[in-house]
N, C-alpha and C positions, 0 to 999 in steps of 0.2 A: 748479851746482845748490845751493839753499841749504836747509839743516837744515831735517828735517820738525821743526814745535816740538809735534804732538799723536801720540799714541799708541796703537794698537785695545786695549782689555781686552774680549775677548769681544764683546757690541755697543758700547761703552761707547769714548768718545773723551774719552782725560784730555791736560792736560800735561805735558810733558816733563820736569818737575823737581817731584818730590814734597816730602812733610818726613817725617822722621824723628822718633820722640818715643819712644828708650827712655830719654831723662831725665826727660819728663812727668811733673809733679805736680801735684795738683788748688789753683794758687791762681786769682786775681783776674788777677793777668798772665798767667799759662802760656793760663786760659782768653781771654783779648782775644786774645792767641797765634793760637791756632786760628782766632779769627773774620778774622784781620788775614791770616791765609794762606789762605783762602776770598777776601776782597777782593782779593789781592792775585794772584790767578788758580792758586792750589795746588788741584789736582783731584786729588791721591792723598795719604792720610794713612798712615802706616803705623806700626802699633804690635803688640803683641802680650800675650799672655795673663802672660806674665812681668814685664811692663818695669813697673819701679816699682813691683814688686808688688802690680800691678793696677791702679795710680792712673791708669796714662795714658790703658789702656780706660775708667774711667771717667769722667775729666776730658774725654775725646774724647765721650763718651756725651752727659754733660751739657751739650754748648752742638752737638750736632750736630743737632738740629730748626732751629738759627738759619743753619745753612751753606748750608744751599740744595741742590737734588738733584744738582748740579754732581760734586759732591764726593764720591770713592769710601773708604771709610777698608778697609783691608785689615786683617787682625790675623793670629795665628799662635797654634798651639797645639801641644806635644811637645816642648818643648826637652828637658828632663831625663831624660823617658821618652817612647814612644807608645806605649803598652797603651791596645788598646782604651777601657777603662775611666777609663782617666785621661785620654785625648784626651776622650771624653763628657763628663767633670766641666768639663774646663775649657775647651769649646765649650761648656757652658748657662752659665758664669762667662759668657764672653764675651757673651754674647746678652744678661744680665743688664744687665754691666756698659754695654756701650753704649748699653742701652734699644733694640735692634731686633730683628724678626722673622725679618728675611735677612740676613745676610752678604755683603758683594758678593766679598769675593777672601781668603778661607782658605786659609794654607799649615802645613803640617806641618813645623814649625820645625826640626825634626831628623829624619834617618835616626838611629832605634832601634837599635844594633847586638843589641839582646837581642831585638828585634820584627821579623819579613819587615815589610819596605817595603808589601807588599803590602795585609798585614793591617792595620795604620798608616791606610791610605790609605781600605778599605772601609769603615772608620768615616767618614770625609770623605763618600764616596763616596757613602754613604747617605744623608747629610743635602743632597748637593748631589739627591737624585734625590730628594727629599722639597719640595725646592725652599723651604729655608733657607740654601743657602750658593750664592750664583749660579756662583763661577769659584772654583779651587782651581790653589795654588801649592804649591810644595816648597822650601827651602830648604838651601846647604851640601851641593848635589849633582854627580853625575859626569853624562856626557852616557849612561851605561849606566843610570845612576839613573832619569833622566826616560824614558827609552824604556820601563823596568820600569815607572816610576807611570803610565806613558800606555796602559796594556793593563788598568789598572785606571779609569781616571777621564781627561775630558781635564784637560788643563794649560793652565794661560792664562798661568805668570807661574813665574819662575826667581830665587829671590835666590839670588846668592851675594857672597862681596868680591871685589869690583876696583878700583882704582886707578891712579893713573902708578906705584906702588910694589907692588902686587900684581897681577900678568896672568895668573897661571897655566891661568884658566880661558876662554883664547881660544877650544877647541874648544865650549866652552858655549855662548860668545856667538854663534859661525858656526852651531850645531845651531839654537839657539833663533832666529836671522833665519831661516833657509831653512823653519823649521819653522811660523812666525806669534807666538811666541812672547813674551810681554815679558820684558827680562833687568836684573832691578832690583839695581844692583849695594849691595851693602849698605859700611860706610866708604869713597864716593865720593871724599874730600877728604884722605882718608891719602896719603901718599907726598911728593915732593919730586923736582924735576926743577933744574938751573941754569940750564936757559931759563924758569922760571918768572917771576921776577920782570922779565925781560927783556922777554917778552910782555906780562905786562901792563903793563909801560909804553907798549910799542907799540901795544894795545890799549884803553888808556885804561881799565883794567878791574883790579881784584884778581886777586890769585893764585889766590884760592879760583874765582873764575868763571870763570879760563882752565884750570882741575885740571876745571868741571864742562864747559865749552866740549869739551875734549878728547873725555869721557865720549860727550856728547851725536855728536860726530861720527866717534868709534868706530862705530856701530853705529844703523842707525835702531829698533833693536829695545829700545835702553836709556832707562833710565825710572831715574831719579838719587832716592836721598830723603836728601838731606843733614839730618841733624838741626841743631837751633839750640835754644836759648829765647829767642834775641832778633830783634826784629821786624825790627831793619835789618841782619842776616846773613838772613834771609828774603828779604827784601827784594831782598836783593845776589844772593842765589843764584837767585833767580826771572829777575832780569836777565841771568842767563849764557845764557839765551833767544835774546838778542840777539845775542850774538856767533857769529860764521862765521868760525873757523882758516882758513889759506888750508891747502890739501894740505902746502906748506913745513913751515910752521909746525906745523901737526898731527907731518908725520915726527921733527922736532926735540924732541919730546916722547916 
């Protein structure tokens, strides 16, 4: 059976290898960037209230009327804290910064160890039931986590890291398939295997697209956002679409 290459978010069917941009800065390139990963069939953009502080929400803002409705951009807010109040300031930042009304897929970039999850969460919660934030995610979470955020709000979307170098969070990725769940692993491209370079020669492919290959046949529930600034690692990483590990080759990894 061969790799599903699209996704469910909610109603929404993305593909299977998003971009990442907490390097995003607002030039001439970074912006053809965005437009080249829209052409180039990238249907989930993923940035946040932090990155680049705030350059990448707003360099995403600025050329996202040219993308086309394809194209879902996610952000986050709470990394430092989630007090109420400070999640609010930098959800209307975000609204600002991207120039939009709704939000398709907001996650709460950190569990607050000073703030219940809970309360974190109802400030989301409010805005999704106002119907400015369509799906809501969490991030950097345990499988006890999501089941507490899920008695508050649904869950559409799990980042945490994973890699061939970091797995710890297997039980995450088996909750989040059984559950419907998408499991967006955040540094996709970390780690290092010695059949890496092996496969791809076998492969005809980079290392980097047999590290996202892997990813993608982990789990039909994963949803990869390798960051880049450059159009032909874009490019490369969008084509790991195409490759199909055999079972062998996936266990050798």
């Amino acid at each position: 059976m061969s790799i599903a290459r699209t996704v469910m978010i909610g109603e929404r069917t993305v593909s299977r290898i998003g971009l990442g941009t907490n390097r995003l800065t607002d030039t001439p390139e970074n912006r053809d960037l965005l437009r080249a990963a829209a052409e180039a069939g990238v249907q989930m953009i993923d940035t946040a209230h932090l990155y680049t502080g705030g350059e990448s929400e707003r360099t995403i803002g600025a050329v996202l009327p040219e993308l086309g409705d394809d194209v879902v951009v996610a952000t986050k807010g709470g990394f430092r804290e989630a007090k109420p109040e400070t999640l609010r300031a930098e959800l209307e930042q975000s609204f600002a910064s991207l120039g939009v009304e709704q939000i398709e897929l907001y996650y709460l970039h950190r569990v607050d160890p000073e703030v219940p999850l809970e309360e974190s969460l109802g400030v989301i919660a409010e805005y999704r039931d106002e119907g400015r934030i369509a799906h809501v995610g969490i991030s950097k979470v345990t499988v006890e986590e999501i089941e507490r955020a899920r008695e508050v709000v649904p869950i559409a979307a799990v980042q945490n890291e994973y890699n061939l170098a970091a797995r710890g969070d297997d039980d995450v990725i088996s909750y989040c398939e059984r559950e419907g769940i998408v499991f967006v692993p955040y540094y996709p491209l970390a780690g290092d295997s010695p059949a890496l370079a092996e496969l791809a020669r076998k492969y005809g492919a980079t290392p980097r697209q047999i590290a996202l290959a892997w990813l993608l046949k982990r789990s039909p529930a994963m949803l990869p956002i390798p960051g880049t600034l450059s159009v032909e690692h874009l490019r490369e990483n969008v084509a790991a679409l195409e490759i199909e590990l055999s079972d062998e080759d996936f266990e050798r990894l």
